[in-house]
C-alpha positions in Angstrom: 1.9 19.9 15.2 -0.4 16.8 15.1 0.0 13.4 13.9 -2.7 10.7 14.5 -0.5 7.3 14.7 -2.8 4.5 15.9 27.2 -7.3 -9.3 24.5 -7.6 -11.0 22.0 -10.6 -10.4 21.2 -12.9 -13.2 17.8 -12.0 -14.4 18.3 -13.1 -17.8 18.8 -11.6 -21.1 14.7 -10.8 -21.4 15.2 -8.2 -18.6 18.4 -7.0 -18.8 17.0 -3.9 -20.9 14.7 -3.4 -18.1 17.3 -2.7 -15.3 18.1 0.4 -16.1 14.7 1.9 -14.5 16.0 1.4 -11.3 19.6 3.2 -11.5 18.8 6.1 -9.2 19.5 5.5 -5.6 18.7 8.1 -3.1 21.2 9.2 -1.0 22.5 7.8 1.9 22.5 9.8 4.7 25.8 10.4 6.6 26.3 9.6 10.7 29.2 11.5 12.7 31.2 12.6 9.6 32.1 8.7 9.1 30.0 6.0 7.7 26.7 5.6 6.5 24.4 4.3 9.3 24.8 0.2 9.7 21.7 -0.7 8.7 19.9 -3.2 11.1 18.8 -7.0 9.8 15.4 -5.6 8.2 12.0 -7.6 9.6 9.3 -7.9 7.5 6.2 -9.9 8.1 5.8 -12.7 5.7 2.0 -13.4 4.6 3.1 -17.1 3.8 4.6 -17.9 7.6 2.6 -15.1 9.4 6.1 -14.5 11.0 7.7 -11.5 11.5 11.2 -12.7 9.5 14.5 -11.1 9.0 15.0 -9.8 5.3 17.4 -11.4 3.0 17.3 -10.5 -0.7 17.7 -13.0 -3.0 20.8 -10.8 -4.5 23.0 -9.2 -2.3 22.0 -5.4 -2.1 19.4 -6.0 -4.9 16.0 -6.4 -4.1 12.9 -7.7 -6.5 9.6 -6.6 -6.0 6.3 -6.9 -8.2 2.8 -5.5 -6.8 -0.5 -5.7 -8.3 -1.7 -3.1 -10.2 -4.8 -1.7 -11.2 -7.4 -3.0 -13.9 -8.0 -0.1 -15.5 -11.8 0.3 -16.6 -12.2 3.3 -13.7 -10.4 5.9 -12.0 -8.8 4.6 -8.5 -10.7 5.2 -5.2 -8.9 6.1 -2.3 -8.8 2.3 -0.8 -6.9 1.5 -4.4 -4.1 4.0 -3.2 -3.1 2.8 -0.1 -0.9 0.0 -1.8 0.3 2.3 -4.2 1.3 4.7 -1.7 2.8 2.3 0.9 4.8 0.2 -1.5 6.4 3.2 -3.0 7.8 3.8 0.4 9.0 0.3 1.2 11.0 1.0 -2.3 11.9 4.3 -1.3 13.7 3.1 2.1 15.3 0.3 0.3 17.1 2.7 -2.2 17.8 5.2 0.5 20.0 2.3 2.1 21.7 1.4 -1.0 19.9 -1.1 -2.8 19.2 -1.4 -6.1 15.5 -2.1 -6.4 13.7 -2.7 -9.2 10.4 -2.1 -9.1 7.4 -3.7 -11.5 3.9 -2.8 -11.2 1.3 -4.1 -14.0 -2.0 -2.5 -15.9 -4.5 -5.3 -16.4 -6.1 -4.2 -19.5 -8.1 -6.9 -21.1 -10.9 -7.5 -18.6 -14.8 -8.0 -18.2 -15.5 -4.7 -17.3 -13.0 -2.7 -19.6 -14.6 -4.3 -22.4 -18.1 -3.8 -20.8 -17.2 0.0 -20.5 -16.1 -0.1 -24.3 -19.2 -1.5 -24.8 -21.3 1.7 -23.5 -19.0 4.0 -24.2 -18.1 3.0 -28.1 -14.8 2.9 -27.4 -12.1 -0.4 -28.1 -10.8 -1.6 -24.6 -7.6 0.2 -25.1 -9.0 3.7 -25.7 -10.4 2.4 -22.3 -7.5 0.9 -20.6 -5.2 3.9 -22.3 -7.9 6.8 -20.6 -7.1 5.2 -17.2 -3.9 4.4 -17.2 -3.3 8.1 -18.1 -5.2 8.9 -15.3 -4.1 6.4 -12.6 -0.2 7.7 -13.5 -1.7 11.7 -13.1 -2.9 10.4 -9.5 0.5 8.7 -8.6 1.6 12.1 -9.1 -0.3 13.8 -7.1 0.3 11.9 -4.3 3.5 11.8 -4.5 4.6 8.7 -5.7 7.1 7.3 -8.4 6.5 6.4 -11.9 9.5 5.2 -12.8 9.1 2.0 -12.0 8.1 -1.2 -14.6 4.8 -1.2 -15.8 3.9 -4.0 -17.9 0.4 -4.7 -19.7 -1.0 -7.7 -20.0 -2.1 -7.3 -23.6 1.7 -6.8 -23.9 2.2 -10.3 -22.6 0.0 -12.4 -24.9 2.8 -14.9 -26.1 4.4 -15.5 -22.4 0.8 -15.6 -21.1 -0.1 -18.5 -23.7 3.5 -20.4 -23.6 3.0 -20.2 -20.0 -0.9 -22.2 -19.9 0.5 -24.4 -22.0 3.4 -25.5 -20.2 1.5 -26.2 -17.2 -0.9 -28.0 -19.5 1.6 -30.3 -21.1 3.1 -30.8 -17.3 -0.5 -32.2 -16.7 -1.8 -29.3 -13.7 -4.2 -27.9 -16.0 -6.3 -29.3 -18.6 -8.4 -28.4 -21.3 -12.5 -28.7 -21.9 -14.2 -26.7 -25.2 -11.2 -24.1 -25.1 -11.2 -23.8 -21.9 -8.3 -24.2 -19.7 -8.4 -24.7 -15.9 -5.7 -25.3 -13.8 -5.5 -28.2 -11.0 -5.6 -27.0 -7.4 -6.0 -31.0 -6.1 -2.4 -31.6 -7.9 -0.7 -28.8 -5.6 -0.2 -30.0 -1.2 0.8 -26.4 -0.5 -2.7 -24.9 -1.8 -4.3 -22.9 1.4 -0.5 -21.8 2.7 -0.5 -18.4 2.6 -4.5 -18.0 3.4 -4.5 -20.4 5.9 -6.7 -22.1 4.4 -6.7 -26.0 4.0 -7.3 -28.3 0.9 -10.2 -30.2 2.9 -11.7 -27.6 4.3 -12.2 -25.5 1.2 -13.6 -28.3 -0.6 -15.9 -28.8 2.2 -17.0 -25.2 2.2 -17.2 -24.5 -1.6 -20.5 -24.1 -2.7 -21.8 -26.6 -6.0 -20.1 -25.4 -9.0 -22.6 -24.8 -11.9 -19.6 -25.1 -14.2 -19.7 -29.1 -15.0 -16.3 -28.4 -17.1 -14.5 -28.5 -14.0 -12.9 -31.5 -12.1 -12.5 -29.5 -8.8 -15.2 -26.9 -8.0 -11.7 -25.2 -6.4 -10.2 -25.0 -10.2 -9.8 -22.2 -11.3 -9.6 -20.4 -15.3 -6.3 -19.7 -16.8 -7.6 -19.0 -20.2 -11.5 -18.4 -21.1 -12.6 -19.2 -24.5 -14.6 -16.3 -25.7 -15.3 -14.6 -28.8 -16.3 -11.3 -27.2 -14.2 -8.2 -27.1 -10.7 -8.5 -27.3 -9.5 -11.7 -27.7 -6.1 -13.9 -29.5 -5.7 -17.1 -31.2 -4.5 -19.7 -29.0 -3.8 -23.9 -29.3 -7.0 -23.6 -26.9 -9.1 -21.7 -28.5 -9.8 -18.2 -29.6 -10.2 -16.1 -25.8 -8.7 -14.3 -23.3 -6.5 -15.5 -20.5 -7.8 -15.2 -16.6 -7.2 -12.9 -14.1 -4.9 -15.2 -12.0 -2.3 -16.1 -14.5 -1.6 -13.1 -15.6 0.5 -11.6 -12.9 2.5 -14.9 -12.3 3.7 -14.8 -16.0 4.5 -11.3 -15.9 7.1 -11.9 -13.2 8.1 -15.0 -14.7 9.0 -13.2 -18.2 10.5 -10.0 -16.1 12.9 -11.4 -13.3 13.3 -15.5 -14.8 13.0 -16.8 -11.0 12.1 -16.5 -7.6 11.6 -12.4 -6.5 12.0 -11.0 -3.1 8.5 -9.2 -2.7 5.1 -9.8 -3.8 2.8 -7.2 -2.6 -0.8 -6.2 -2.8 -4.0 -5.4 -0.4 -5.4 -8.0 1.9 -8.3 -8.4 -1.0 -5.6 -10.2 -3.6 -4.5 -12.8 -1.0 -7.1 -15.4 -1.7 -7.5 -16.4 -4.2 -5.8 -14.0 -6.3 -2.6 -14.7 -4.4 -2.8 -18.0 -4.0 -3.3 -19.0 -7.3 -0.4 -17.1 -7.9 1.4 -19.3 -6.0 -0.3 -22.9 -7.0 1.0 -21.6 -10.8 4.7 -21.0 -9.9 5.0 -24.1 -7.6 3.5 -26.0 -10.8 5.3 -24.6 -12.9 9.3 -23.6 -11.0 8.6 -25.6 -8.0 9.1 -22.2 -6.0 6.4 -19.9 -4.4 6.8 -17.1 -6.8 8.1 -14.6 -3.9 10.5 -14.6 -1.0 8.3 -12.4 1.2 4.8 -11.9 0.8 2.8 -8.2 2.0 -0.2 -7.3 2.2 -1.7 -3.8 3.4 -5.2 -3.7 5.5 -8.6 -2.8 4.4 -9.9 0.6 4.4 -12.9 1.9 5.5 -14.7 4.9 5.5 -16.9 6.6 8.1 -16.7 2.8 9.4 -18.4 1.1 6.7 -16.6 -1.2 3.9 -15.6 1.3 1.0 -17.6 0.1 -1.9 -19.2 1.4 -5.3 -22.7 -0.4 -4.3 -22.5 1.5 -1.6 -22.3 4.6 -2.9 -19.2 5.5 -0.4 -16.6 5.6 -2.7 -14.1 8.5 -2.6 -11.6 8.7 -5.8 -8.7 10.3 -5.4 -8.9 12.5 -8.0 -11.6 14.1 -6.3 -10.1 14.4 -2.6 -10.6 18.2 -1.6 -7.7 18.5 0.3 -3.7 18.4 -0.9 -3.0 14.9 -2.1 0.4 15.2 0.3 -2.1 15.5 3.4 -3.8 12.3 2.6 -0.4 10.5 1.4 0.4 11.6 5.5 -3.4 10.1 6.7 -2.3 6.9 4.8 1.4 6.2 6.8 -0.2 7.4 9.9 -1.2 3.7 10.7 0.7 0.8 10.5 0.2 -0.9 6.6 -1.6 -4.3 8.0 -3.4 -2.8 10.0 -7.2 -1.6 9.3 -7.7 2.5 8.1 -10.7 4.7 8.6 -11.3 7.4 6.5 -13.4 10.0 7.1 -13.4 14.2 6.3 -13.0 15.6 9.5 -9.9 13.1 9.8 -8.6 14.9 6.5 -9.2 18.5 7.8 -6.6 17.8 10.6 -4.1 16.1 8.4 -4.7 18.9 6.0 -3.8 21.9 8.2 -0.8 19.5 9.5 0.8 19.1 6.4 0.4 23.6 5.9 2.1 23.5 9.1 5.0 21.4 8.0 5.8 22.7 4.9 5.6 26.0 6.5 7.6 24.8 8.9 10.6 23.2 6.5 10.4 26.1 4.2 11.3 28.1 6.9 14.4 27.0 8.1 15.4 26.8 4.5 15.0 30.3 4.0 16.5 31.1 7.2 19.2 29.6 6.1 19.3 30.6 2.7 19.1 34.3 3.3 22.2 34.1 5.2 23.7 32.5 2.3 24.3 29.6 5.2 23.3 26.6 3.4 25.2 23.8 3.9 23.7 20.3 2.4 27.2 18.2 2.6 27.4 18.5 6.6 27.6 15.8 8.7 24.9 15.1 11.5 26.5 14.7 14.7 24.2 16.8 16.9 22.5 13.9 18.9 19.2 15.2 19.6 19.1 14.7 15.8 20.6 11.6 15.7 18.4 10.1 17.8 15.3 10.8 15.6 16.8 9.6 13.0 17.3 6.4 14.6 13.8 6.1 16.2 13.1 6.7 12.4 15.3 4.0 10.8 14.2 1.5 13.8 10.8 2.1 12.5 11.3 1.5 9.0 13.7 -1.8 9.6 10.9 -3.3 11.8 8.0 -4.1 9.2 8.4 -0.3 7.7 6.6 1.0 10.5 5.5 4.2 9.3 3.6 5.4 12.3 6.6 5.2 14.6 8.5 6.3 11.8 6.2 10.1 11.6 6.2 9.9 15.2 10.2 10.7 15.1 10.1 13.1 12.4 7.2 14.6 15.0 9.9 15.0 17.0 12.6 16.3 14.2 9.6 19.0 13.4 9.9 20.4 16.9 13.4 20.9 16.7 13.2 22.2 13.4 11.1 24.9 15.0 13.0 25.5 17.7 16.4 26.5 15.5 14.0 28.6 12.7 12.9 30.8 15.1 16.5 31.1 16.9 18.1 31.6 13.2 21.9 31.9 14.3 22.5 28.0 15.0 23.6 27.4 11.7 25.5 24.0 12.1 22.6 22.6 14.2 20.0 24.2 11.5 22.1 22.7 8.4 21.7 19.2 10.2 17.8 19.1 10.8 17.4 20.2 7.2 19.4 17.4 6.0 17.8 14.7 8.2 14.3 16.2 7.8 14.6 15.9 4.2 15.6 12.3 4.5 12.9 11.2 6.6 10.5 13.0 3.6 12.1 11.8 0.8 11.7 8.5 2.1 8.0 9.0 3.3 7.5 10.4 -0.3 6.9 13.9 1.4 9.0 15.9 -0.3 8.6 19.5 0.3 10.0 21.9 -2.7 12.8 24.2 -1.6 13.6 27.1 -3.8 16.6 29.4 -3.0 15.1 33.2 -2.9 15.6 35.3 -5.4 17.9 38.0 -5.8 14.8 40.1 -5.5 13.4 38.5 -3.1 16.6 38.6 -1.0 16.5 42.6 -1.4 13.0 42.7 -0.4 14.0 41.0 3.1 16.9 43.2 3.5 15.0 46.2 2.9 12.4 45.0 5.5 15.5 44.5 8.1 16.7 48.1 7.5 13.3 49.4 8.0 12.9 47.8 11.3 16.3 48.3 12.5 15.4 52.1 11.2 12.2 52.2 13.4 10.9 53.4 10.2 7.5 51.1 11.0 5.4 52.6 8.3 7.7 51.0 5.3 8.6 47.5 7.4 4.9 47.1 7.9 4.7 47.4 4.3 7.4 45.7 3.5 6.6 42.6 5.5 2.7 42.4 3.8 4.6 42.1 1.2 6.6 38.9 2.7 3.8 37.4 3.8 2.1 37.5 -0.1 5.0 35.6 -1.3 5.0 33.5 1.7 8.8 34.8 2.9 7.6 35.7 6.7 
């Protein structure tokens, strides 16, 4: 085996109907027949302070998160799933230790180049935005992510989106020229914060604004008056809001205040991000989030990923299983840079066959000595101790390379006790804790109790080799090996 590793809170009654999403909470695994492991004060590294900084939710064992989602005029490339995947682990770990997350995600789906593409293809912008939202959820899927999570659209949010603009109009941070609406980066001291970036200097270094409509060459559109596509009646004018205030509304109108995460891919942090933020201070006097993430770029064969390129990989077309490249993606830490490239995959491929063959296994081992036992207690401490490696990984900054390099070391001694197939205690206990570290990695590996034919045909194999009959338990085991039992 191989693993490259470089009470409820008050969210108001709008979203009260939405917290129901987030009801199932994975189990929590049991230490020494007791009490759930103490979990750790959690360290997650804050985009705004560029500290490392101990986690503390907003709500006591609640935790708020929004990421940005996809605007859906394409199918997502391989670089777009990275967030996806990592963020549905961060949740994942969070439920695993008891919280109750819940989890929003948007579709932007009024856009330039959705109604471009309905353009060419004859199509409105939501037979568009509908075609690829279908497929985006068919690629979650696949790689082995959850869906049940909040999933707003912005053309859903129209009346929050406009009430919003013209709050921060009437508060005097944005104003309005010809129907269009721009909001005032001069009127906010904390702009540059989480980019590092400051007021002065980004004046300094912005290039001469053809847009004379502007005050600031830094201000940017909240809503673009514009008669083409899609488009509502607004007190601005007829248009279509930007890009920036949509998410910021969206969590406004979902959680009513302050949420614990804001994620997204090193791309969104300026200005996307930051805008994000000028909006909510404007607007709440907070900075929209607690905690602020963002995951590293991704390249591939060592160039930038890009469609003018030609180098783009979606993942509907990856050739290996989706599972394998889910693994490639948590093999390096989340901030840090990714390389793709299809030898890499071939590796992480024929890793992945070797776990699941590895799991399945001593799951069958198990099983066909009717042996199971899912409600034992872990005690052993060889096991023990990779599960805490793993938990330590996942507390400090969900470190998911450490955190394969202990289930690494979990695989070997799930090895070890399949091929002994008598330790029954110690193989009921890497089961469990194996399962725990894949459920939280999103890793999940299927585990179907044989059959009562199945169980016959393994029996019969048994007799014929005890037998010396080898004729029949060569046969026999072909047999196995087609259905994948040997």
């Amino acid at each position: 085996m191989l693993f490259f590793c470089p009470p409820g809170p008050p969210y108001g009654p709008v979203t009260a109907r939405f917290f129901a999403f987030s009801l199932e909470i994975t189990a929590i695994i049991s230490y020494n027949g007791t009490t759930p492991k103490e979990v750790k004060p959690m360290k997650i590294f804050n985009s705004y302070s560029s500290t490392l900084e101990t986690f503390v939710p907003r709500h006591e064992k609640h935790v708020s998160m929004y990421v940005c989602g996809p605007t859906v005029y394409n199918y997502i490339h391989i670089g777009n799933a990275r967030p996806v995947v990592f963020f549905d682990v961060v949740r994942r770990f969070f439920e695993a230790k008891g919280y109750l997350v819940k989890f929003v995600s948007n579709f932007t789906d009024v856009d330039d180049k959705i109604i471009a593409k309905a353009k060419q293809e004859g199509l409105s912008e939501k037979d568009v935005s509908d075609r690829y939202i279908g497929a985006f959820l068919q690629d979650l899927s696949r790689l082995g992510c959850k869906t049940d999570y909040l999933k707003p659209r912005v053309t859903e949010c129209m009346p929050s989106i406009i009430a919003f603009i013209n709050d921060l109009v009437e508060k005097g941070f944005a104003y309005v020229v010809e129907g269009d609406v721009f909001f005032r980066v001069g009127k906010i001291a904390e702009y540059g914060t989480l980019s590092n970036r400051k007021l002065d200097e980004l004046l300094a270094g912005a290039r001469i604004d053809v847009n004379e409509k502007k005050e600031s060459p830094l201000d940017f559109v909240l809503w673009k008056h514009t008669e083409d596509g899609v488009n509502w009646n607004s007190p601005f004018s007829v248009g279509r809001p930007g890009w920036h205030t949509e998410c910021v509304t969206m969590i406004d109108d979902i959680f009513g205040e302050e949420i614990d995460i804001h994620g997204g891919g090193m791309d969104l942090l300026f200005p996307h991000h930051e805008n994000e933020i000028a909006q909510s201070l404007a607007c709440h006097g907070h900075r929209l989030a607690r905690y602020w993430m963002h995951n590293g770029w991704m390249n591939i064969n060592g160039e930038k990923m890009s469609k003018s390129l030609g180098n783009v990989v979606f993942v509907k077309d990856l050739t290996i299983d989706p599972k394998a490249f889910r693994m490639f993606l948590l093999a390096t830490h989340y901030r840090g840079p990714i390389n793709y490239s299809p030898d890499s995959m071939e590796v992480y491929n024929k890793d992945w066959q070797r776990l699941v063959k590895s799991v399945t296994s001593l799951f069958q081992a198990l099983d066909l000595k009717n042996a199971l036992n899912p409600a034992i207690e872990i005690d052993n401490p060889e096991i023990l101790a990779t599960l805490r490696d793993f938990d330590e990984a996942m507390e400090t900054d969900f470190n998911t390379a450490n955190a394969l390099t202990a289930l690494n070391q979990l695989w070997k001694i799930v090895n070890n006790l399949a091929r002994s197939k008598t330790e029954f205690p110690a193989m009921n206990q890497a089961l469990k804790a194996i399962n725990y570290m894949l459920n939280i990695l999103g890793l999940e590996i299927e585990q179907t109790p044989l059959t009562p034919e199945e169980l016959d045909l393994v029996a019969r194999w048994e007799a014929a080799r005890q037998a010396k009959d080898f004729a029949s338990a060569d046969r026999l085991r072909q047999e196995l090996v087609r259905r994948n039992l040997a």
